[in-house]
C-alpha positions in Angstrom: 38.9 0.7 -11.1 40.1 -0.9 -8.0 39.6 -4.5 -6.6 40.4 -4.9 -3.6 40.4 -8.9 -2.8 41.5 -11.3 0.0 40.9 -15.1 -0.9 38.0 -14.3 -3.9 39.6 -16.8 -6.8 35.9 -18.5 -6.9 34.5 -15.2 -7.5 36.9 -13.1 -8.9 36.8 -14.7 -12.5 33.2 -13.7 -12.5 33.5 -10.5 -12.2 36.7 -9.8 -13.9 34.7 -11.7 -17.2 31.5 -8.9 -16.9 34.5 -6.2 -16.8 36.9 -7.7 -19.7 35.0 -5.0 -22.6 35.6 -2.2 -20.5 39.2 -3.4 -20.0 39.3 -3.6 -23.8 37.3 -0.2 -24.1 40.6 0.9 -22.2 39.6 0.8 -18.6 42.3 0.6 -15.4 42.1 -2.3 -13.3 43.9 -2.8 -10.3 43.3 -5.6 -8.3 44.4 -5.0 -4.4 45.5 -8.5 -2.8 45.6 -8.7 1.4 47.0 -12.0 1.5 45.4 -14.6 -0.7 46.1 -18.0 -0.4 43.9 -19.5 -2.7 45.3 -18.3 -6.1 43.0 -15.7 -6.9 46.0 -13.1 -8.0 47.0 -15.9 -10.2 43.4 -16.1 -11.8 44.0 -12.3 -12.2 47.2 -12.3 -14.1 47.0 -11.0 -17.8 43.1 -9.6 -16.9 43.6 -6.7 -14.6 46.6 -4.2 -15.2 48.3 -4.2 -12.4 47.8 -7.1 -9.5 49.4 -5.2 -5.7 50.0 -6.3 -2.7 49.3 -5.2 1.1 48.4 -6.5 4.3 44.7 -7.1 4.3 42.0 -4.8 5.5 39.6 -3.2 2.9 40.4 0.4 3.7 43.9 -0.1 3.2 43.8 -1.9 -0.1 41.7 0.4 -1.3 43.7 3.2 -0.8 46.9 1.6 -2.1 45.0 1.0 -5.3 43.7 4.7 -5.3 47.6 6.0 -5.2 48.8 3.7 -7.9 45.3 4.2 -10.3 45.6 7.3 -13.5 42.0 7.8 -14.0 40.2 10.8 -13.2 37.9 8.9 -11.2 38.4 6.2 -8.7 35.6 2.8 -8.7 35.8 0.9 -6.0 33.9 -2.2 -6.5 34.3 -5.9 -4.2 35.5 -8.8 -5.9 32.2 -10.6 -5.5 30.2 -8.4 -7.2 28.8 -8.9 -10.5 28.3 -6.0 -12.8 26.0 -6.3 -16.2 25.9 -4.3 -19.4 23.5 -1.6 -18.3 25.2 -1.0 -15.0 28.4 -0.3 -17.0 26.4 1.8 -19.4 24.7 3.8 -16.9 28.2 4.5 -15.3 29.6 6.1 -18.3 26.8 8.3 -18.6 26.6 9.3 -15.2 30.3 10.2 -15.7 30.0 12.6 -18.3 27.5 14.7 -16.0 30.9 15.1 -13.4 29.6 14.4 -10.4 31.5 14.4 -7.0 30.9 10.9 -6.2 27.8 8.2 -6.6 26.6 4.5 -6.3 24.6 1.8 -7.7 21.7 0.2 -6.4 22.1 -3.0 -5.2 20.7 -6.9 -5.5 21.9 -9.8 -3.2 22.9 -13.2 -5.2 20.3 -16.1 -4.8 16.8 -16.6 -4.9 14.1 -16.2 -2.4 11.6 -13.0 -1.5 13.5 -12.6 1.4 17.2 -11.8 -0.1 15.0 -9.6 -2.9 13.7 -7.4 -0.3 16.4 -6.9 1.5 18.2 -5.8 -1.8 15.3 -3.4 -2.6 15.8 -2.3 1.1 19.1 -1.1 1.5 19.4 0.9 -2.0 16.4 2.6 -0.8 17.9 3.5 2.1 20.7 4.6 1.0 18.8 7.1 -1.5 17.0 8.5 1.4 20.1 9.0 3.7 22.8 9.5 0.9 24.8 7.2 2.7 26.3 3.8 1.0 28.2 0.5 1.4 30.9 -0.5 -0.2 29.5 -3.2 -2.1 27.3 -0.6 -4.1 30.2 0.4 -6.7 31.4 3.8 -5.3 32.9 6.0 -7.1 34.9 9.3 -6.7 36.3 11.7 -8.2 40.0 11.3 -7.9 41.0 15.1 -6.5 38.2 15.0 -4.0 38.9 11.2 -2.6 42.4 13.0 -2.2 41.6 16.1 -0.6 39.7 14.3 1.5 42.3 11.9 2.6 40.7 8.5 1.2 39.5 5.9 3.5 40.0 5.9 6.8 42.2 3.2 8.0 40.1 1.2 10.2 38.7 -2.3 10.0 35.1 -1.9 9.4 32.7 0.8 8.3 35.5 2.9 6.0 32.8 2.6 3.4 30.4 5.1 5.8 33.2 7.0 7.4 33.9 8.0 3.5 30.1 8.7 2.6 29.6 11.0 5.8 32.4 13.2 4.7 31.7 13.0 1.0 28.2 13.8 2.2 28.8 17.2 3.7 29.8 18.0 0.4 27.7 16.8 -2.2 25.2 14.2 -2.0 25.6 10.9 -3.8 24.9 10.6 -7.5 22.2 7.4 -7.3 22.4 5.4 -10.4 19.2 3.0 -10.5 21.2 0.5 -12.5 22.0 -2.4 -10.7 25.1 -4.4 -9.0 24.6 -8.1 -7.7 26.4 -8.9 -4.8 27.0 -12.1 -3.0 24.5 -13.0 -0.3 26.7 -15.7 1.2 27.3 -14.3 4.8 23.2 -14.0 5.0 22.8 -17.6 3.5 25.6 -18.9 5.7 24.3 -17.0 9.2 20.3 -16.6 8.6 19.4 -13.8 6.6 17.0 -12.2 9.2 20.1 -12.4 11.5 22.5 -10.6 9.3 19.8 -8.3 8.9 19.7 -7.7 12.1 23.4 -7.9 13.3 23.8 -5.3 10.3 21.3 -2.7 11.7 23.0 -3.3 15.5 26.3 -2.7 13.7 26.0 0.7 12.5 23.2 1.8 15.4 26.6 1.2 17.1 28.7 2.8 15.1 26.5 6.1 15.0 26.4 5.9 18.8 30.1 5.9 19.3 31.5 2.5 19.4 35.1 2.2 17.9 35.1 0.3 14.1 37.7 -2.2 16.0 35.4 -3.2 18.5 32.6 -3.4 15.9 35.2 -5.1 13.6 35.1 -8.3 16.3 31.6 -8.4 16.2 31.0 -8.5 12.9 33.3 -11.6 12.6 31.9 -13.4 15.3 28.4 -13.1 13.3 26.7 -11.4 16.7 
């Protein structure tokens, strides 16, 4: 399992905790650090196996932890998601059936109708177009993330470069069970205006427009 991570030591406990019986059950973890200046590889120590170190950019981390993980398969999973009992469970049996790759449907943090839907919304999309972000838990086999080169080393949609090419091959393995992730950047910008920024994102992406250029955008929050 890798974790990539950049400034998460609020979050990270969190998850590592919901992942500490798996870890037990003998379960990798690798948590991949860009740069954190807030102590969260100390937070790690002692509750991952291995803590590394790169210059920060998901893509990149990610693949650094691919290289140095043993397993058979590679899960990627963001350090401020949350991952229950029967998410774990219904990745272990999903496993046994050998799929290519897969993900998890998805539920945002908080409360409110709004953040619900929006949840509902984008695993259901991604079961109709067999495309998925990153923060719903992929997960690879190991030989075909490496025939296939792993992420593509740019600074924003690597999670949908990787599903378009993993596409052509097999599509996604859809697990219903569910993995919360943090609805901060829609609480802290409007949630009708990530929403929308997010579909203007990728519309642009699909259209042409280069992940860097998209990359600014998205950090500017229009």
């Amino acid at each position: 399992m890798v974790i990539p991570a950049r400034n998460e030591a609020q979050a990270l406990p969190l998850l590592l905790a919901d992942l500490a019986e798996l870890r037990g059950a003998g379960a990798e973890l690798l948590l991949v650090d860009g740069g954190s200046q807030d102590g969260t590889c100390a937070l790690a120590e002692g509750r991952v196996d291995r803590v590394l170190h790169c210059a920060p950019g998901r893509a990149r981390q990610m693949n650094l932890g691919a290289a140095a993980a043993q397993g058979d398969y590679l899960w990627f999973v963001h350090a401020d998601t949350r991952v229950g009992p029967q998410a774990l469970k219904a990745l272990q049996a999903a496993l046994r059936q050998r799929p290519l790759w897969g993900r998890f449907d998805v539920r945002l943090s908080g409360g409110g109708l709004a953040l619900g839907v929006i949840g509902r919304m984008i695993s259901l999309r991604s079961r109709i177009t067999g495309i998925a972000s990153g923060d719903q838990g992929l997960f690879v086999d190991r030989r075909q993330f490496e025939a296939l080169g792993g992420y593509a080393d740019i600074p924003l949609m690597e999670d949908i470069e990787l599903c378009q090419r993993l596409k052509r091959r097999q599509r996604p393995y859809c697990l219903r069970a569910v993995l919360q992730t943090s609805s901060r950047r829609w609480q802290q910008n409007g949630v009708w205006r990530t929403v929308w920024l997010m579909w203007c994102l990728r519309l642009a992406y699909y259209c042409g427009t280069s992940p860097e250029k998209l990359a600014r955008r998205y950090q500017r929050g229009a």
